[in-house]
N, C-alpha and C positions, 0 to 999 in steps of 0.2 A: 649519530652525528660524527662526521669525520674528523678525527686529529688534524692539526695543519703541522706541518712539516716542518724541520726548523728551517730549512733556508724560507720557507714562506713566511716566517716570523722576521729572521733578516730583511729579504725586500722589503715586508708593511714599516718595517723599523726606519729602514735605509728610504723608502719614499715619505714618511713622517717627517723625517731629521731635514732631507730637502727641502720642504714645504716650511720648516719653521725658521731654516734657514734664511731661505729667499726672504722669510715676512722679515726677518730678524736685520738682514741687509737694508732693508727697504726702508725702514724706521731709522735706523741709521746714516744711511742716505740724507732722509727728510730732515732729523736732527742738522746734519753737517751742514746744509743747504739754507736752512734758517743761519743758525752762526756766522754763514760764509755773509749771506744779506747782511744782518747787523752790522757785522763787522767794516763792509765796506761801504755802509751808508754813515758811517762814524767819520770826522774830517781829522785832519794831518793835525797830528802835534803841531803847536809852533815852531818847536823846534825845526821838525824834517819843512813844514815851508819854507823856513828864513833858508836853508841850506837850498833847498830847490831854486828861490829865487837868484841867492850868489850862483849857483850853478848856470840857471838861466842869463846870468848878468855876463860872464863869462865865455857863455859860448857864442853870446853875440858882437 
């Protein structure tokens, strides 16, 4: 059986790390994307309304 070479060990390595990468982003991604829902399914302090509404009062 043949020895593999060490840059053949590099690329298997360097196409590995790629792949675990990419999953590694992707999870991540999905993570951030749930949060981001939450977050903006969640309603305004009272506080920032009352301010939105003076603001609103104001520019009209």
């Amino acid at each position: 059986m043949k020895e593999p070479r060490p840059d053949e060990w590099r690329a298997a390595f360097a196409r590995e790390f790629q792949e675990q990468s990419a999953a590694r982003f992707e999870k991540i991604g999905k993570q951030l994307q749930f949060k981001l829902a939450r977050i903006t399914a969640e309603p305004l302090p009272a506080e920032l309304h009352e301010l939105f509404k003076k603001k609103e009062k104001a520019l009209d």
